[in-house]
C-alpha positions in Angstrom: -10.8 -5.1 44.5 -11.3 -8.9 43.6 -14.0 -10.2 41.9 -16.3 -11.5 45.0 -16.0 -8.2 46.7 -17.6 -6.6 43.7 -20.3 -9.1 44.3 -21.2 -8.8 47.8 -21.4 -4.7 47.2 -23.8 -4.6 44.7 -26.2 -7.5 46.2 -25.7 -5.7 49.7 -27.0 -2.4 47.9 -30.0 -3.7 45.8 -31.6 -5.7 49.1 -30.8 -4.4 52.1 -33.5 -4.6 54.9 -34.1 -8.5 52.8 -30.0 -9.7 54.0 -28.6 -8.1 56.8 -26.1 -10.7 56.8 -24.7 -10.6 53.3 -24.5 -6.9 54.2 -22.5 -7.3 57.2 -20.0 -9.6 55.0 -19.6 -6.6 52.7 -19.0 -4.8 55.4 -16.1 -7.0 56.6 -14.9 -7.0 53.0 -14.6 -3.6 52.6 -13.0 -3.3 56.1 -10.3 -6.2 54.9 -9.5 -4.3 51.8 -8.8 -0.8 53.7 -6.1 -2.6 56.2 -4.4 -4.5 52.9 -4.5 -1.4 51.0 -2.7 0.6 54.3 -0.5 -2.4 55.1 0.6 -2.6 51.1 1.0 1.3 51.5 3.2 0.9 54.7 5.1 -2.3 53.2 6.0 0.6 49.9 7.1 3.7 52.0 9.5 1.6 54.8 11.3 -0.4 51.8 11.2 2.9 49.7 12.8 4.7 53.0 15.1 1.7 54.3 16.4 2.2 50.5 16.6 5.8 50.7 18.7 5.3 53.9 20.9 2.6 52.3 21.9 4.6 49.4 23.0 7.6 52.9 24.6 5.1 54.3 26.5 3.9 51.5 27.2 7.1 50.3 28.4 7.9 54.3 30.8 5.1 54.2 34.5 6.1 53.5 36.0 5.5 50.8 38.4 2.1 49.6 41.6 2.8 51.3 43.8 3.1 48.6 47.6 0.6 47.4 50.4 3.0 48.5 52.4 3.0 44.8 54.8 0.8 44.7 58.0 1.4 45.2 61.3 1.7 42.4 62.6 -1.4 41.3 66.4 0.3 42.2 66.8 2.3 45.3 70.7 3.3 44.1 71.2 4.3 41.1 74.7 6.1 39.6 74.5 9.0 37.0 77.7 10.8 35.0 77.9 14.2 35.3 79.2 16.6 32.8 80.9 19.8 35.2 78.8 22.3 33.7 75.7 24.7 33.9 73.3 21.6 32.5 74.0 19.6 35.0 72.8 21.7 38.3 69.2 20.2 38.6 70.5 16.8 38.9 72.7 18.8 41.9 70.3 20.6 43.2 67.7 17.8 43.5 70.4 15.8 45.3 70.9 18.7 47.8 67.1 19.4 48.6 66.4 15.8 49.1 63.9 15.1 46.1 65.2 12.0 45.1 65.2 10.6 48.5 61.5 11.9 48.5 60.7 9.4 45.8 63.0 6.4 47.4 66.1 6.5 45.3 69.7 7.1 46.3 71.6 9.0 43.6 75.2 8.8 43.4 76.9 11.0 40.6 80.1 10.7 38.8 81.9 13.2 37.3 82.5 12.8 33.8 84.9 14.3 31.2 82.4 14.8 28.3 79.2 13.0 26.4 81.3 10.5 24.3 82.8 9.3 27.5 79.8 7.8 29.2 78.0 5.9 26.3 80.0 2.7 27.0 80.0 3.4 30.9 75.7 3.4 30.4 76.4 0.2 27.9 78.0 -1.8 30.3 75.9 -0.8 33.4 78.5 0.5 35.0 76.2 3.9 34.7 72.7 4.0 35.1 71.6 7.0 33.6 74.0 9.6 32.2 73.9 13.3 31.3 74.3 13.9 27.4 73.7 16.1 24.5 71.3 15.2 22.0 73.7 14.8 18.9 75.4 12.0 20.7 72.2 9.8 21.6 71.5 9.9 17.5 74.2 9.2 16.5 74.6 6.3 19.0 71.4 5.1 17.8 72.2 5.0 14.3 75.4 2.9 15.2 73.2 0.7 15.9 72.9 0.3 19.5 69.7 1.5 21.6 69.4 4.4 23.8 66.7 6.5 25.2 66.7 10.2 26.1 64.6 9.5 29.9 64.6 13.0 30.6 65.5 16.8 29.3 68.2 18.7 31.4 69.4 22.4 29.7 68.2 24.9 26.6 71.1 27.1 26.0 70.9 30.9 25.5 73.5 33.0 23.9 77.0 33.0 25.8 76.7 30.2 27.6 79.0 28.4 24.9 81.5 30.3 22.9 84.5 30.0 21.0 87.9 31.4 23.2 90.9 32.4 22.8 94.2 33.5 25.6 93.7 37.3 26.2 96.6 37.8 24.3 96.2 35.9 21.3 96.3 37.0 17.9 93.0 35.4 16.6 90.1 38.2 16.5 87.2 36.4 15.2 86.5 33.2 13.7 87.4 33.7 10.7 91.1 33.6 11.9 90.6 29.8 13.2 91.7 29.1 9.5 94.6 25.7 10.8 94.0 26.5 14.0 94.0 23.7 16.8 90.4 23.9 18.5 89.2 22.3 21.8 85.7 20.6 21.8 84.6 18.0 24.7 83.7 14.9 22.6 83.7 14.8 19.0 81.0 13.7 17.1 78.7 15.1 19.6 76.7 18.6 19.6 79.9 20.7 20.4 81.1 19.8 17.1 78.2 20.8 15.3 77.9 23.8 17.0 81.7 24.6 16.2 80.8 24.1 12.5 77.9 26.2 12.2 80.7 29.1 13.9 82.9 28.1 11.0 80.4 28.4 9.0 79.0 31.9 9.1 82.8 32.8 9.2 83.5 31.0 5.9 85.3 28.0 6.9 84.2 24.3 7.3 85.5 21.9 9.9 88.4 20.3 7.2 89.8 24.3 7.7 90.9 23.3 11.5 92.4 20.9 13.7 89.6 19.6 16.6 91.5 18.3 19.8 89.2 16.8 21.9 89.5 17.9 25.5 87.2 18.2 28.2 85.5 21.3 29.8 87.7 21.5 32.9 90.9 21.2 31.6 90.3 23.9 28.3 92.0 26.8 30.5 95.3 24.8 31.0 95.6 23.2 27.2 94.9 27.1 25.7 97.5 28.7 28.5 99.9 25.3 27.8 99.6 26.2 23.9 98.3 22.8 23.0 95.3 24.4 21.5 94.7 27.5 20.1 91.1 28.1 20.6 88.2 26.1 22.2 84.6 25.9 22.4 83.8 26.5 25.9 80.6 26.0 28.0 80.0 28.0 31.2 80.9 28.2 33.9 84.0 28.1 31.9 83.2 31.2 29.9 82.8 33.6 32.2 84.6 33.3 35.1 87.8 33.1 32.5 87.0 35.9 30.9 86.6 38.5 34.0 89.9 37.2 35.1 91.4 38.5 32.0 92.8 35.0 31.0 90.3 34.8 28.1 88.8 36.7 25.4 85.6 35.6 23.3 85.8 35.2 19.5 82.4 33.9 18.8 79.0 33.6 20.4 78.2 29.4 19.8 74.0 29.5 20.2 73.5 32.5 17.7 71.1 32.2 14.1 69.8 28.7 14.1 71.3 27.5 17.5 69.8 30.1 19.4 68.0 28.5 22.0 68.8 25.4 21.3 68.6 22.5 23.4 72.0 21.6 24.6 71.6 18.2 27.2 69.4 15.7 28.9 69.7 12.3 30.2 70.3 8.6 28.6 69.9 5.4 29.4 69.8 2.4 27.4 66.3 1.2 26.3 67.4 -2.5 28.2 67.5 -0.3 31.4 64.3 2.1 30.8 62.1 -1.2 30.1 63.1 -3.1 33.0 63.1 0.1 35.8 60.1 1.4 34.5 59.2 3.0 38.2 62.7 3.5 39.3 62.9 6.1 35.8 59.9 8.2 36.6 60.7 8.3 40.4 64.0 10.1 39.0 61.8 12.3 36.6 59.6 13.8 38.9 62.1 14.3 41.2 64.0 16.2 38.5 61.5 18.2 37.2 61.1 19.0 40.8 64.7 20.9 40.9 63.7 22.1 37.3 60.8 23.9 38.3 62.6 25.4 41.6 65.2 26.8 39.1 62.4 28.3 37.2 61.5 30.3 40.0 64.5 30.9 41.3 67.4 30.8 38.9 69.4 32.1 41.7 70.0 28.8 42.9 72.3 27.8 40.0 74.6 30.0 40.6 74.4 28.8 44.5 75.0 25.3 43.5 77.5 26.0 41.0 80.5 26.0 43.8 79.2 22.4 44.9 80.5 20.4 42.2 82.7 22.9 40.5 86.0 24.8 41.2 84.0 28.1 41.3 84.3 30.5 44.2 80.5 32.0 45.1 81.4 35.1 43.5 83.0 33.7 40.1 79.5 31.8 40.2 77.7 34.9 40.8 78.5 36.2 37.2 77.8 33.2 35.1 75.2 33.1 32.3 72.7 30.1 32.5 69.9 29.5 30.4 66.9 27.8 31.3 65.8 24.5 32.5 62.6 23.3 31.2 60.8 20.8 32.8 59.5 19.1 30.4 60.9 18.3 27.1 60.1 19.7 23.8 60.0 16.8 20.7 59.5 20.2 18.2 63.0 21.3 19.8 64.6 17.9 20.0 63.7 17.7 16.3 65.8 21.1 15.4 68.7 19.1 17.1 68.0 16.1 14.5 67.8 18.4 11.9 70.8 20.4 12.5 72.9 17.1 12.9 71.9 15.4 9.5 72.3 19.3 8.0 75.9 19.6 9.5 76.8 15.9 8.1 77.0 14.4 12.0 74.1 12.1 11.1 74.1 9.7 8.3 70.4 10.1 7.7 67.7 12.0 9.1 65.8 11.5 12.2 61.9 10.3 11.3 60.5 9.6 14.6 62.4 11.4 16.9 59.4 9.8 19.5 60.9 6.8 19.5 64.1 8.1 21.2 62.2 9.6 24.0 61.5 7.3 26.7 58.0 7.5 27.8 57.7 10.5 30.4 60.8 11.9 29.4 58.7 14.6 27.6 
């Protein structure tokens, strides 16, 4: 109410037969402040409901349409491929399509063992590459610099033993005192593991001759007599051994290796850093297979015969261990560990983080 309203009212009230007119102007005054009170009033609910239906209408509206990902800096990409049990997610995600899922075709090549791809992934003639553990450290500590980009196989007992021909004299390890021994790449996890068998027998490496040979062709060098034992990996265990061609001397993952991790993948850190999107395309697509296997271990076995010699009932019988998804660093670690213990590594392994490419674990 202003301040001549206030006015009019009380003169209108203390003389009213005496002004008739002033009255009638408070009259009118009063009148004028009713409509500006109601127009104000009206003015506050339509701007308080015109907001209340913005905020509907702007909470009805859909959403941003979202920037499809981009897509991998390399749609081809090569891989080495060790013949073995480690290698079937990298198989099977080939076969069911989940790399072509993410945009990238894989070609594999067959490879005769760890050692052999390191300068193949040097030299980009290999993009990636299927490895053991012991080998990326110690390939590392040479000075060069590659990553582990993703985890493949974790061993469990008998699916890498010491052989020997059926008819061979040697009983247990023990008796591999100047023996000739087959391993698939020294320097690399085989020979570690062959070691720690020495080992609990009572020998040491020095006590026998290590012929490097790969996995496929063991059978022939021990039936040839150019070894005399080897440290075998299924599906070359097995299948052997039903046959009668081959008789086990030693369990390999037993005591400390129990368990242990056995293979993943490599690349050099040159190639993770500049294919950022192309490497964790071919991760998820990998821990795709992985996690099939994991409920279905079955498919292994069905794979096997794909990029093996094996028959589907000599794959049938073979013992596989398990394929995690995603990588352990604790476990990785024991690899380290057992590497600097067995004298493969010339010093320990600090940060074993830094050998993991990021989303590799």
């Amino acid at each position: 109410m202003t301040w001549l309203g206030e006015q009019l009212d009380r003169i209108a009230d203390e003389m009213p037969e005496r002004d008739l007119g002033l009255r009638a102007l408070a009259v009118h005054q009063r009148r004028r402040r009713n409509v500006m009170t109601l127009a104000a009033a009206v003015v506050v609910v339509v701007t308080v409901l015109a907001a209340t239906v913005g905020v509907r209408a702007l909470s009805a509206e859909p959403p941003a349409a979202t920037q499809p990902p981009a897509p991998p800096e390399l749609s081809d990409i090569r891989i080495g491929l060790v013949p073995s049990v480690e290698s079937a997610p990298v198989i099977l995600a080939m076969e069911m399509g989940y790399f072509e899922e993410e945009g990238l075709t894989v070609g594999a090549l067959i490879v005769s063992g760890p050692g052999t791809v390191v300068p193949q992934v040097a030299s980009d003639q290999l993009d990636l590459a299927q490895t053991d553990y012991v080998t990326v450290f110690r390939t590392n500590e040479a000075g060069m610099k590659f990553k582990i980009v993703a985890g493949l196989y974790q061993a469990r007992s008998g699916s890498f033993s010491v052989t020997v021909k059926a008819g061979s004299t040697i009983r247990t390890a023990a008796d591999l005192r100047r023996k000739r021994v087959a391993i698939p790449n020294l320097g690399g996890l085989a020979q570690e593991t062959l070691a720690a068998v020495l080992k609990r027998a009572g020998l040491a490496l020095a006590d026998v001759v290590l012929v490097e040979t790969p996995y496929p062709e063991m059978m022939n060098a021990l039936e040839k007599g150019r070894v005399d034992a080897a440290l075998a990996a299924e599906p070359f265990v097995t299948p052997d051994r039903l046959k009668g061609r081959t008789r086990v001397v030693a369990d390999a993952m037993t005591g400390e290796f129990a368990n242990l991790y056995t293979a993943g993948v490599t690349a050099t850190e040159k190639w993770v850093s500049r294919n950022p999107r192309t490497l964790a395309a071919f991760q998820r697509a990998l821990a795709k297979a992985q996690r099939l296997i994991a409920a279905d271990p079955q498919r292994v076995r069905e794979v096997l015969p794909r990029y093996t010699k094996l028959s589907k009932e000599e794959a049938a019988n073979v013992t596989s261990g398990s394929y995690p998804a995603k990588l352990d660093l604790a476990e990785i670690q024991r690899v380290a560990d057992l590497a600097y213990a067995y004298k493969l590594l010339k010093r320990p392994v600090r940060d074993i983080g830094s050998a993991v490419a990021e989303g590799g674990s």
